[in-house]
C-alpha positions as CSV (number, residue, x, y, z in Angstrom):
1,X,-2.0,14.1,-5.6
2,X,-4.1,12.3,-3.3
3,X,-8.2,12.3,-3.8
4,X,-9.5,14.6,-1.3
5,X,-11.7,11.2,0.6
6,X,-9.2,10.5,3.6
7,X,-10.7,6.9,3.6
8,X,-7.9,4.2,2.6
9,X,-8.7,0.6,0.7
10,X,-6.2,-1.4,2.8
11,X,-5.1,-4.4,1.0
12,X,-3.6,-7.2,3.0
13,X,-1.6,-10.1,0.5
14,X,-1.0,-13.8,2.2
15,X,0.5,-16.9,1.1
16,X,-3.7,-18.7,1.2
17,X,-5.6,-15.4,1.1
18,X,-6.2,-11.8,-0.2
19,X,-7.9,-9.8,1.8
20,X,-9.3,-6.2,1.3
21,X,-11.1,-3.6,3.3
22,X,-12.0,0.4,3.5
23,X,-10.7,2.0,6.7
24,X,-11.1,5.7,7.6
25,X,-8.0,7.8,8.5
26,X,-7.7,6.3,12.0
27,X,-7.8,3.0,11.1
28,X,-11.6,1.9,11.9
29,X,-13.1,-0.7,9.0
30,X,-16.0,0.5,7.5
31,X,-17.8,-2.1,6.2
32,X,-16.9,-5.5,5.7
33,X,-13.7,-7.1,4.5
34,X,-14.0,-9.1,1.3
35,X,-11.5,-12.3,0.6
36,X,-10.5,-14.6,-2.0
37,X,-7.9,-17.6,-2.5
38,X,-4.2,-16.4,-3.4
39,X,-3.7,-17.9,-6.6
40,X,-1.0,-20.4,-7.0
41,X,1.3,-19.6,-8.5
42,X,0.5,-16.1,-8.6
43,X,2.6,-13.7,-10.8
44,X,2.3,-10.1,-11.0
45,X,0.0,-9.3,-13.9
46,X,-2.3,-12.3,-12.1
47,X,-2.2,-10.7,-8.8
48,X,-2.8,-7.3,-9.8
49,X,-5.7,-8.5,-12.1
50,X,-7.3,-10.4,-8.7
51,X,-6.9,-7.3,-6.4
52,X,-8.9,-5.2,-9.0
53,X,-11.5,-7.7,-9.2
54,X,-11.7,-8.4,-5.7
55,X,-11.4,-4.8,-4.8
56,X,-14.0,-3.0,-7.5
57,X,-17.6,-3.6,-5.3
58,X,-15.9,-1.7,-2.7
59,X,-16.9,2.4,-2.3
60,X,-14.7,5.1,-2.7
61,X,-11.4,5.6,-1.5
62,X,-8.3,7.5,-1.6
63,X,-5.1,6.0,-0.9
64,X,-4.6,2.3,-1.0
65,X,-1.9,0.4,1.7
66,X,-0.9,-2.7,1.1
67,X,1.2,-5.4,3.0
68,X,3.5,-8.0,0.8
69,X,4.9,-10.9,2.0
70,X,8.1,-10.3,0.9
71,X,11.1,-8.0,0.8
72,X,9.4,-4.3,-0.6
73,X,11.8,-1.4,-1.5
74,X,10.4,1.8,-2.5
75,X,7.2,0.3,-3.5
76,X,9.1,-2.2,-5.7
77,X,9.1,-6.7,-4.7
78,X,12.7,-7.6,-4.3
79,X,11.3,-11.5,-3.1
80,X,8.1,-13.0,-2.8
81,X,8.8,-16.6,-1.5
82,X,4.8,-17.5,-1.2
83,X,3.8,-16.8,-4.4
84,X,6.0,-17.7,-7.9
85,X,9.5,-18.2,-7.9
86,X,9.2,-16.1,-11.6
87,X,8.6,-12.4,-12.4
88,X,8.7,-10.5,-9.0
89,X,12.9,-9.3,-8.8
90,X,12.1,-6.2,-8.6
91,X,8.3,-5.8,-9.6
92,X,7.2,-1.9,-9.2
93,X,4.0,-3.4,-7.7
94,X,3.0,0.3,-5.8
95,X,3.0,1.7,-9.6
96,X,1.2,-0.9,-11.1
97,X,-1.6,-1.3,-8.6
98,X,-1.5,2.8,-8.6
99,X,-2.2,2.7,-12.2
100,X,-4.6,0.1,-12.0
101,X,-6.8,1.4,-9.2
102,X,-5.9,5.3,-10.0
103,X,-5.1,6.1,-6.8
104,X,-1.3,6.9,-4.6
105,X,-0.5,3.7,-3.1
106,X,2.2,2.6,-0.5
107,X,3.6,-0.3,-0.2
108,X,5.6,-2.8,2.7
109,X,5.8,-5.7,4.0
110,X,2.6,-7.4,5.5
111,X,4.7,-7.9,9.1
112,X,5.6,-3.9,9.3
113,X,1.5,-3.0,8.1
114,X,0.7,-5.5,11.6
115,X,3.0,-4.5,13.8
116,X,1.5,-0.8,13.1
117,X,-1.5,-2.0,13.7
118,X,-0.3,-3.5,16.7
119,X,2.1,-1.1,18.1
120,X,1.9,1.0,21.7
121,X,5.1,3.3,19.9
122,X,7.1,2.5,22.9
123,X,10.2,1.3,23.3
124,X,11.6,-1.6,21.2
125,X,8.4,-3.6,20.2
126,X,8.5,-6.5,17.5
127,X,5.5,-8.1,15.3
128,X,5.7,-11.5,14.1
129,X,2.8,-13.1,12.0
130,X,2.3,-16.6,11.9
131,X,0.6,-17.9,8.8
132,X,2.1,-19.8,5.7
133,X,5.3,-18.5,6.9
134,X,6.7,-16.1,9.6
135,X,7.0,-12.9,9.1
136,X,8.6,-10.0,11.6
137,X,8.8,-6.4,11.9
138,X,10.9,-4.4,14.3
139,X,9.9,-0.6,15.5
140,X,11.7,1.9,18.0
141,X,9.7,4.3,19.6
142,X,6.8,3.9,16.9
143,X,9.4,4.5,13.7
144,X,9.8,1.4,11.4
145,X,13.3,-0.1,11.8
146,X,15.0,-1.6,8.2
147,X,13.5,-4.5,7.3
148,X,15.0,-8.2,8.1
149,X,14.3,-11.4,6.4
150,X,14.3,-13.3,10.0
151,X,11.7,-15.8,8.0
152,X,14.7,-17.1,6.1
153,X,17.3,-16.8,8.6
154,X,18.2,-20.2,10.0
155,X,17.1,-21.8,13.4
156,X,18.4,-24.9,13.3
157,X,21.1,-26.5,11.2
158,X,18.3,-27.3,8.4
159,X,15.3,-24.8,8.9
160,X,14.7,-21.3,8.5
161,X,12.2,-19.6,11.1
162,X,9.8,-19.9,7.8
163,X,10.5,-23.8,7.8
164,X,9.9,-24.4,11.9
165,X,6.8,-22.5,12.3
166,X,5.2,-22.0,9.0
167,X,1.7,-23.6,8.1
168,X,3.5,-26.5,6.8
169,X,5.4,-27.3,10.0
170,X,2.1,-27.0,11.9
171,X,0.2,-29.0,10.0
172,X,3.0,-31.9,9.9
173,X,4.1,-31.5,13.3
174,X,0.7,-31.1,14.9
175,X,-0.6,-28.1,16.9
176,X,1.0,-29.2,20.3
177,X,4.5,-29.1,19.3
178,X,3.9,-26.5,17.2
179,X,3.0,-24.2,19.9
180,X,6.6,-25.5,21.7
181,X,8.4,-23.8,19.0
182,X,7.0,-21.1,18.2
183,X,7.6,-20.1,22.4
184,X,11.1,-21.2,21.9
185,X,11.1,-18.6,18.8
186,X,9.4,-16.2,21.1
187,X,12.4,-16.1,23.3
188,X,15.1,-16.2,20.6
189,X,13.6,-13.1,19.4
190,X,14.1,-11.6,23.1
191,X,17.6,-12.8,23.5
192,X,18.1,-11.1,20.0
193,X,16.3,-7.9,20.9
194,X,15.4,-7.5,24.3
195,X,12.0,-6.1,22.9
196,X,9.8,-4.5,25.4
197,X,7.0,-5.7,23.9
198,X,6.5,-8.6,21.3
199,X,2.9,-8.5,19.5
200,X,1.9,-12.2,17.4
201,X,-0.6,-11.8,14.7
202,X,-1.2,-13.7,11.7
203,X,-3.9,-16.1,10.8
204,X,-2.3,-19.4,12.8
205,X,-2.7,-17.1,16.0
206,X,-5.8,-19.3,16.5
207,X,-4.1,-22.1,17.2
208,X,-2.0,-20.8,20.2
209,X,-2.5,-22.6,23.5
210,X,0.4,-21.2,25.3
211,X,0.6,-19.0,28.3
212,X,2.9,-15.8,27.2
213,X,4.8,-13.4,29.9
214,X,3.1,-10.0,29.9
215,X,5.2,-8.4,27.5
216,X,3.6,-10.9,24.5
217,X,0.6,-10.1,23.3
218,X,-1.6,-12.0,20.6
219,X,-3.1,-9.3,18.4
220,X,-6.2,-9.2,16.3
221,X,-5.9,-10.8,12.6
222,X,-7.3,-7.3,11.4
223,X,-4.1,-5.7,12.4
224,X,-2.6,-6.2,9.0
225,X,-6.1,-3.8,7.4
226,X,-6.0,-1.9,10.6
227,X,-2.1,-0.6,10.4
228,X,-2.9,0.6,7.1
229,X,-3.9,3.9,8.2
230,X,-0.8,3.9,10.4
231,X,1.3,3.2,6.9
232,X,0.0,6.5,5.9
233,X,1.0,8.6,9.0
234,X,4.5,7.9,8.4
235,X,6.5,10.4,7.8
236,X,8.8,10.4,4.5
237,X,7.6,6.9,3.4
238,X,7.9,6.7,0.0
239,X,4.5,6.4,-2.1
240,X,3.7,6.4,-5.8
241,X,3.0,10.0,-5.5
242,X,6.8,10.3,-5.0
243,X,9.3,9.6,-7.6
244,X,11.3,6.6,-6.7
245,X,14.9,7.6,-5.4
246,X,17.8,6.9,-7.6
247,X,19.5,3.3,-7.1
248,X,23.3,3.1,-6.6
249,X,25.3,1.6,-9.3
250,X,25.3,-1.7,-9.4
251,X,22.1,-2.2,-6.7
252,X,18.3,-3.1,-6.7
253,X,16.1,-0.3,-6.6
């Protein structure tokens, strides 16, 4: 069961950075964040070891959130592109940081944890994060939609969305033309979803220099601590508290 302190240690994972902060219940930091290089590679044992030690001058908490930059299924890594091709298929990385840190943790994509840290809850609204690569997040009405990989989906006959406006496509490219594509992706994304409301986070949002309609909004880069709280208002979102459901024969957990 969970400690009885309602505060969370929200724990955001990048491709460059790991980044860690207390929030109370309603999402407000307390304190300041602490930050250190992703390791590269970075494996599991090495990744877990780094998040204890970056984590242990922090106070007290109760519940951890964390957002992956990868595919997360019931608190297990089915892909992490950003950080070591070896060790993560399937990686119960919820249970291992839960037995590390000794507390219930949750677990999802780093997109999903800044959209809900982004999110009005109305309508069809859409996160996408712009850092090493591009990651997005789809809600309805506030309720998280089933994650898609859009970051690896192609754009153009030899780049994924990952490959166009990623870190490394910026910093080729240059910030101008940069800027061109990631509008362009804005609007495939509307012409896919007819979103109400698309919100852009992510580290690269500081190099933006482009005038959005009303209905995009560039959120704050805390959004991926921040929607940690709102990981933990979901309803029947699996946690290590939980037991892990069943896989069907023959599929991932």
């Amino acid at each position: 069961m969970a400690s009885a302190n309602t505060d969370i240690l929200a724990i955001d994972i990048g491709g460059t950075g790991l980044k860690a902060a207390i929030i109370d219940a309603n999402g407000k930091m307390k304190g300041d964040r602490v930050r250190v290089p992703t390791p590269h590679p970075c494996p599991p044992t090495l990744l877990v070891d780094t998040l204890a030690q970056l984590v242990a001058p922090l106070p007290a908490y109760g519940r951890v959130s964390v957002g992956f930059p990868g595919v997360v299924r019931h608190g297990k890594i089915l892909t992490a592109p950003h950080l070591s091709p070896e060790g993560w298929d399937n990686f119960p990385l919820g249970a291992k940081l839960s037995a590390k840190l000794g507390k219930p943790v949750r677990v999802i994509n780093d997109a999903e944890v800044q959209g809900l840290g982004l999110i009005k809850g109305k309508g069809i609204e859409l996160a996408l994060t712009l850092g090493t690569g591009a990651g997005t997040a789809v809600f309805r009405d506030g309720e998280l939609m089933p994650h898609m990989e859009l970051a690896h989906h192609p754009i153009t006959k030899n780049k994924t969305y990952d490959d166009y406006i990623g870190e490394a496509a910026r910093a080729k490219i240059g910030s101008k033309r940069w800027n061109k594509r990631v509008k362009y992706i804005t609007e495939v994304l509307f012409t896919l979803f007819h979103f109400d409301h698309l919100y852009l986070g992510g580290g690269n949002t500081k190099h933006l220099k482009v005038e959005f309609p009303k209905n995009i909004t560039v959120g704050s880069n805390d959004a991926g601590l921040d929607g940690g709280a709102a990981l933990w208002r979901l309803k029947n979102y699996w946690s290590t508290e939980e037991a892990p459901p069943a896989p069907a024969k023959g599929a991932k957990a």
